[in-house]
C-alpha positions in Angstrom: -48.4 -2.4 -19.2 -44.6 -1.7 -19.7 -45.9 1.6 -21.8 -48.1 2.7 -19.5 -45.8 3.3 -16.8 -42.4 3.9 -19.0 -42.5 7.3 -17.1 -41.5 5.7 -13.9 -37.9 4.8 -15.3 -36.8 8.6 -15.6 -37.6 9.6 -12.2 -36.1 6.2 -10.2 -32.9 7.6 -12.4 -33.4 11.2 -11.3 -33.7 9.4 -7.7 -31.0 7.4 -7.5 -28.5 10.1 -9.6 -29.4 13.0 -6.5 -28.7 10.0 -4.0 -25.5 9.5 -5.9 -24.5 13.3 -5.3 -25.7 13.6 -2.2 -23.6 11.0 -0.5 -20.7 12.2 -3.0 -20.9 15.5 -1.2 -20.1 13.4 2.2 -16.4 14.5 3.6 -15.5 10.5 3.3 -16.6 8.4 0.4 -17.3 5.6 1.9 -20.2 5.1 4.8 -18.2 4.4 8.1 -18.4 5.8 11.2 -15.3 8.0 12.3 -13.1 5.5 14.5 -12.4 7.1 17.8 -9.4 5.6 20.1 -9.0 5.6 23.4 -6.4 8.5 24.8 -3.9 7.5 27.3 -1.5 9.8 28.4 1.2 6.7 28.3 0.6 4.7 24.9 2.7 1.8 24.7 5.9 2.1 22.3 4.1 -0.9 20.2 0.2 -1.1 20.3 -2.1 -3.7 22.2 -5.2 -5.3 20.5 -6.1 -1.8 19.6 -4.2 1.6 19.2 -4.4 4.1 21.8 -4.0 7.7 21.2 -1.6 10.5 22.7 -4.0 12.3 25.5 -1.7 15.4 24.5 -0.4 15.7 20.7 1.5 19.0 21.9 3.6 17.1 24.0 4.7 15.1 21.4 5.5 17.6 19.0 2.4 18.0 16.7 0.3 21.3 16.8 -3.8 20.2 17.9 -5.1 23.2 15.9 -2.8 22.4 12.7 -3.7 18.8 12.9 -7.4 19.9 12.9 -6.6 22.1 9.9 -4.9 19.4 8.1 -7.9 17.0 8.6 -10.0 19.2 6.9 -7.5 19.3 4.3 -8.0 15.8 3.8 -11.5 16.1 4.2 -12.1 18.3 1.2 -9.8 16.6 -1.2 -12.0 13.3 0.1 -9.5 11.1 1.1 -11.1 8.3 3.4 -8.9 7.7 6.0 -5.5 9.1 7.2 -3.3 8.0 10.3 -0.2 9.6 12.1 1.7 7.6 14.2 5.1 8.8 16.2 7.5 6.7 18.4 4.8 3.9 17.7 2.1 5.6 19.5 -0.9 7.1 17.8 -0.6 11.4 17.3 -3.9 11.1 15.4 -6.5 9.8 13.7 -9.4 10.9 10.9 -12.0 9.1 9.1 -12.8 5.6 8.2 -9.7 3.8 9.6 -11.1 0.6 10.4 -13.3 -0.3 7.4 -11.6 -2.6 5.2 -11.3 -2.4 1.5 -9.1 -3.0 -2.1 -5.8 -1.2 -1.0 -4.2 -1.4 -5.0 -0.4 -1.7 -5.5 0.2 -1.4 -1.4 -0.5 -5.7 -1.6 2.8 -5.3 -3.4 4.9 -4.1 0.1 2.4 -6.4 1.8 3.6 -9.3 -0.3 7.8 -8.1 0.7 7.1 -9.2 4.0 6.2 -13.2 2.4 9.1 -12.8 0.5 11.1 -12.0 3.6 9.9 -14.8 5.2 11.1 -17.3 2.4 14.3 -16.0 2.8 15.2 -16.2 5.9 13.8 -19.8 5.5 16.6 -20.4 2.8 14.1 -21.3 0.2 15.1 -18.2 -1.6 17.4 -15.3 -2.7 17.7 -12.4 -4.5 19.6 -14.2 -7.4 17.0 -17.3 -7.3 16.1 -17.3 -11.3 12.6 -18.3 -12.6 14.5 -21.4 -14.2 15.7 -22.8 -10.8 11.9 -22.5 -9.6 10.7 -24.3 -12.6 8.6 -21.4 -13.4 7.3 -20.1 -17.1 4.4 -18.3 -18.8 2.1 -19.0 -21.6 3.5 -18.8 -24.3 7.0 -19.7 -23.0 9.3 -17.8 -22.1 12.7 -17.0 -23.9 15.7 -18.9 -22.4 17.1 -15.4 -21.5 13.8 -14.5 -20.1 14.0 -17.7 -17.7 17.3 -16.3 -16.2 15.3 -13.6 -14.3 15.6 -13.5 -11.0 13.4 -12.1 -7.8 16.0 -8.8 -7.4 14.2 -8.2 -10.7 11.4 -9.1 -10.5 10.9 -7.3 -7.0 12.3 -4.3 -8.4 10.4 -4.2 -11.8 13.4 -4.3 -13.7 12.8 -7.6 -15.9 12.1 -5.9 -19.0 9.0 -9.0 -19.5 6.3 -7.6 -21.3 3.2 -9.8 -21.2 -0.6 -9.5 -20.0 -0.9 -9.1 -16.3 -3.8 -9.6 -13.9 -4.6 -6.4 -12.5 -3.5 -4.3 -15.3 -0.6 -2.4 -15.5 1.0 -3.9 -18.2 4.1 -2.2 -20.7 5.0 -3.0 -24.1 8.4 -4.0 -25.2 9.2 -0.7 -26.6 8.7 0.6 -23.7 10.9 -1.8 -22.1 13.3 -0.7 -25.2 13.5 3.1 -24.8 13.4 3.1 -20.9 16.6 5.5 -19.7 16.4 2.7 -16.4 15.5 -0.8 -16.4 12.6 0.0 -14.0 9.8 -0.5 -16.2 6.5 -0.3 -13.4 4.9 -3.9 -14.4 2.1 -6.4 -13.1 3.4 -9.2 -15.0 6.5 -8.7 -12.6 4.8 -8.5 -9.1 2.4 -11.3 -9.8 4.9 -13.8 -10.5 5.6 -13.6 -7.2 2.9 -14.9 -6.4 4.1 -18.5 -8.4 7.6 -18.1 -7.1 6.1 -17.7 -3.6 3.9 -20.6 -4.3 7.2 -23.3 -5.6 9.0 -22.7 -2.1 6.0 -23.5 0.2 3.6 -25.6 1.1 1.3 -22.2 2.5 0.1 -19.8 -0.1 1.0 -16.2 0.4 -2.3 -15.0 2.1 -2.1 -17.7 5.0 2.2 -16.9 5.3 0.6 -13.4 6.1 -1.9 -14.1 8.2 -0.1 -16.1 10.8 3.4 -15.2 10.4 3.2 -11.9 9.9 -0.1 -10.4 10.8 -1.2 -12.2 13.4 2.1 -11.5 15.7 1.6 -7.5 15.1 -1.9 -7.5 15.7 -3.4 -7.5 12.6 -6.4 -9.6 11.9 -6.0 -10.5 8.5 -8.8 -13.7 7.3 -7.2 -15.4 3.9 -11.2 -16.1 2.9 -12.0 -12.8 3.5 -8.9 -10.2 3.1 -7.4 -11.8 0.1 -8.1 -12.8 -3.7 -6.9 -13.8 -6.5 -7.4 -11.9 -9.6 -6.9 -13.9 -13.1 -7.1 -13.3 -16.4 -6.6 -16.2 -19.5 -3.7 -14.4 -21.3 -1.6 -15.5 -17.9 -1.6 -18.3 -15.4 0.2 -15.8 -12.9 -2.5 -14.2 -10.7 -2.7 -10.7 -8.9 -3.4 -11.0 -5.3 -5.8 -7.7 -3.9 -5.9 -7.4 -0.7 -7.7 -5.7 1.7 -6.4 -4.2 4.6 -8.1 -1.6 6.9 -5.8 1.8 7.7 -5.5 1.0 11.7 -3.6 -2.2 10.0 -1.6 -0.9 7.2 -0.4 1.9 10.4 0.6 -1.6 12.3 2.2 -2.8 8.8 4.5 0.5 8.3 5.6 0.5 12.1 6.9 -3.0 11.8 9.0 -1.7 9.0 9.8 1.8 10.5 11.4 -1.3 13.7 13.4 -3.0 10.9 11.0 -5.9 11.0 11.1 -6.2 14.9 8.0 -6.4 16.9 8.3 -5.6 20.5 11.0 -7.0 20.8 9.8 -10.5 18.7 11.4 -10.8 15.6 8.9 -10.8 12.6 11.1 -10.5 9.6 15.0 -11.6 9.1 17.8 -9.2 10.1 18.3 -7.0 7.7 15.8 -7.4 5.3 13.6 -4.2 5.5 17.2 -2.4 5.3 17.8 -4.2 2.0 14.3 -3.4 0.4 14.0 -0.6 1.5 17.3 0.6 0.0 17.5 2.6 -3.3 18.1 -0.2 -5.9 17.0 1.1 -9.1 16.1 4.4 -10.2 12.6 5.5 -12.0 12.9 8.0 -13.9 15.5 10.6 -14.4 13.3 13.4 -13.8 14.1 15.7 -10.5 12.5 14.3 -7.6 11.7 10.7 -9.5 11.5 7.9 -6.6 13.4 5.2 -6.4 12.2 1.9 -6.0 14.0 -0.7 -3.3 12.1 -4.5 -3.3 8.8 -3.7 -3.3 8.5 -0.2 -1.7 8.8 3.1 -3.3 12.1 5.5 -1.7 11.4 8.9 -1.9 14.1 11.3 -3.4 14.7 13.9 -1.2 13.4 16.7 -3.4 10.3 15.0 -3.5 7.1 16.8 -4.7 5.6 16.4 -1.2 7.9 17.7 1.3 9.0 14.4 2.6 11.9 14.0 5.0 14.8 12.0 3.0 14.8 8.1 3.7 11.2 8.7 3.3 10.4 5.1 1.7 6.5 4.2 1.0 3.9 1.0 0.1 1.5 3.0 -2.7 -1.1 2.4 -4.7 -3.9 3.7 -7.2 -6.6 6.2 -6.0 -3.6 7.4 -3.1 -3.5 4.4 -0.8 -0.1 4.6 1.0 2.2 4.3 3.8 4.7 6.2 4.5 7.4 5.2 6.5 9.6 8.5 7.9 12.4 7.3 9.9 13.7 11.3 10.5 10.6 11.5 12.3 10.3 8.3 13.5 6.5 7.7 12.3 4.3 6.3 10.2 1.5 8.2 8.1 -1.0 6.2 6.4 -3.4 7.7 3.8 -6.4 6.3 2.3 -8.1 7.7 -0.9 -11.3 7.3 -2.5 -13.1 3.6 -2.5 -13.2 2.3 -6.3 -16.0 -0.2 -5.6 -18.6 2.9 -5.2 -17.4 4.6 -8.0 -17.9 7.4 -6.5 -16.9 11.6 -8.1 -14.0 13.5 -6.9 -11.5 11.3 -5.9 -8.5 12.4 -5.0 -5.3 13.6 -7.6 -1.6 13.8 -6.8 -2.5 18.4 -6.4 -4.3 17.3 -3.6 -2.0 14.7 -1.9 0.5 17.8 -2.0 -1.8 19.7 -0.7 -2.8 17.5 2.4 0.7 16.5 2.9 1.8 20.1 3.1 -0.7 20.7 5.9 0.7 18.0 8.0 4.0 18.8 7.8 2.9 22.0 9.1 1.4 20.8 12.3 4.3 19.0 13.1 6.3 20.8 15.3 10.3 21.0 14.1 
C-alpha cells in the first residue's frame, strides 16, 4: 500500500515548501495582525494600560512621510516589529508589536533590573565574589576563579571558559589573546541566574514580574514568559524570555527615567547610571561598543548613526532597545522569529540601513 502511493510524498513536500515561500515573502515573518494605538493629541509623559500615539508626529519633531519611508525600510529587510517612542509618548509604531516571543541576549538587560533590585536590598554588590555566595560549577572551579565577582560577571569580563546554556561559549585562548578582558560569554550571564537565586527567596522571573513589570505596566506571567534553558555540562541555566515589543518600549523608557516610573521608584538611585556607564571596552576596533552591566554603550562613531550615550539591551536575529537620551526616546527593533525558521532574516547591512532611514525622519 505504502508503494502504491509513494508519489504522494513529493507533492505534500512541493506543497508545504511553496507555503513556506509564500508566507516568507510576507513583509513580517511572523502571522500577527499590525497593532494599531489609539492617537491622542495629549499622550501622557508615562503610558496607561496601553500606549497611546502622537495624533500629530510633526509636532513632535518626526517627518510622517519619512517615518512611512522608514517603515518600509524595515519592511523589506523583514524585521517584525519596530517602535519609536519620544518624551515617553508613542511617535510611531509598525508591525507585530504586541505578539510575544524569544527576545535572545535582550533577557540579559532584562535580568540588570533583578540585579538592581538585590542591591538596593543589600543582598548584593558589585564586589560580591562567587565564594561569599557559596557558588561553584561542575567541575570546580579554581580558587582564583571563585574570587569573581558580579562587576565581572555582569560585564563579561571573568575570563571563565566553560559550557553554557544557550550557547555562546569561548575557549580559554580566547580568554588568553583578548586585547580587553571583555570576552562576550554565557557561562558569565547565566550565573546570574544562581547568584540571583542565593540572595532570595523569589526566583528571577517572579522578582520581574511583580517588582518590576507589573509597576510599569508590563504583563509579564513567570509560567508563560520565562524558561529555563539547561544543558548537563552546567548546573547554571539560561533564562529566555519572552517579551512583546509594546513591553521591551515600556522596559527602555524606565531606563531612559533612570529607573523612575512616574514618579514611583522602580530601581535604586543610581543604578541605571552605573550600568549603563562605559565599564569595559570590546574591542579596539573604531566604533567597537562598550559594554556597562548588562547593556551594550554605543561609541559615538558607531556604524549606525547613533547619538552618543546611545546605550542598548541586544540580542541575536536584531532584537534591541535602544535607549537615546540626546533625543530623549526609546527605539525598539524586532527581527526575524527563530521558531519559524523562516528565509531572509535580517543582517547587521540592513539594521544600518533601517536605522539610517529613521534618523532621517527625525527632524533635527
Amino acid at each position: 500500500m505504502v508503494r502504491r502511493f509513494w508519489w504522494v510524498l513529493p507533492v505534500i513536500v512541493s506543497a508545504l515548501a511553496a507555503a513556506w515561500l509564500a508566507l516568507a515573502d510576507h513583509p513580517y515573518p511572523l502571522v500577527c495582525r499590525t497593532a494599531l494605538y489609539p492617537a491622542d493629541p495629549a499622550p501622557p509623559a508615562f503610558p496607561g494600560a496601553t500606549w497611546h500615539r502622537v495624533a500629530d508626529p510633526a509636532a513632535h519633531g518626526w517627518d510622517p512621510a519619512a517615518l512611512e519611508r522608514a517603515h518600509a525600510a524595515a519592511h523589506r529587510a523583514r524585521l517584525a516589529a519596530v517602535m519609536i517612542v519620544e518624551g515617553g509618548r508613542l511617535i510611531s509604531a509598525s508591525g507585530c508589536t504586541r505578539t510575544r516571543w524569544p527576545v535572545a541576549s535582550v533577557r540579559k538587560s532584562l535580568m540588570n533590573a533583578v540585579l538592581g533590585r538585590d542591591v538596593a536590598r543589600g543582598v548584593l554588590s558589585p564586589g560580591t565574589t562567587l565564594a561569599e555566595l557559596g557558588l561553584d560549577d561542575t567541575p570546580p572551579l579554581r580558587a582564583v576563579e571563585r574570587e569573581t565577582d558580579l562587576h565581572r560577571l555582569m560585564t563579561s569580563s571573568t575570563g571563565i571558559c566553560r559550557p553554557a546554556a544557550a550557547g555562546a561559549t569561548c575557549t580559554p585562548v580566547e580568554a588568553a589573546s583578548r586585547a580587553t578582558p571583555f570576552l562576550y560569554n554565557n557561562w558569565d550571564f547565566n550565573m546570574l541566574w544562581s547568584v540571583h537565586a542565593a540572595v532570595s527567596s523569589r526566583d528571577a522571573f517572579t522578582v520581574f514580574a511583580q517588582d518590576i513589570a507589573g509597576p510599569i505596566g508590563i504583563r509579564f506571567d513567570p509560567a508563560r514568559d520565562g524558561r529555563l534553558e539547561r544543558i548537563a555540562a552546567s548546573p547554571h541555566p539560561a533564562c529566555p524570555m519572552d517579551p512583546s515589543a509594546a513591553d521591551m518600549a515600556r522596559f527602555g523608557l524606565l531606563y531612559l527615567r533612570g529607573g523612575d516610573w512616574d514618579g514611583h521608584r522602580i530601581l535604586p538611585p543610581g543604578w541605571v547610571a552605573e550600568s549603563t556607564r562605559a565599564q569595559v571596552s570590546t574591542g579596539p576596533g573604531p566604533g567597537a561598543p562598550h559594554h556597562g552591566y548588562l547593556w551594550w554603550i554605543h561609541a559615538a562613531d558607531n556604524p549606525y548613526g547613533l547619538p552618543p550615550g546611545t546605550f542598548a539591551a541586544e540580542g541575536n536575529g536584531l532584537q534591541a532597545i535602544l535607549v537615546i537620551p540626546a533625543w530623549d526616546a526609546v527605539i525598539v527593533i524586532r527581527g526575524h522569529v527563530p521558531r519559524l525558521l523562516l528565509p531572509g532574516r535580517p543582517d547587521a547591512a540592513d539594521l544600518a540601513a533601517v536605522f539610517a532611514a529613521y534618523v532621517a525622519a527625525r527632524k533635527s
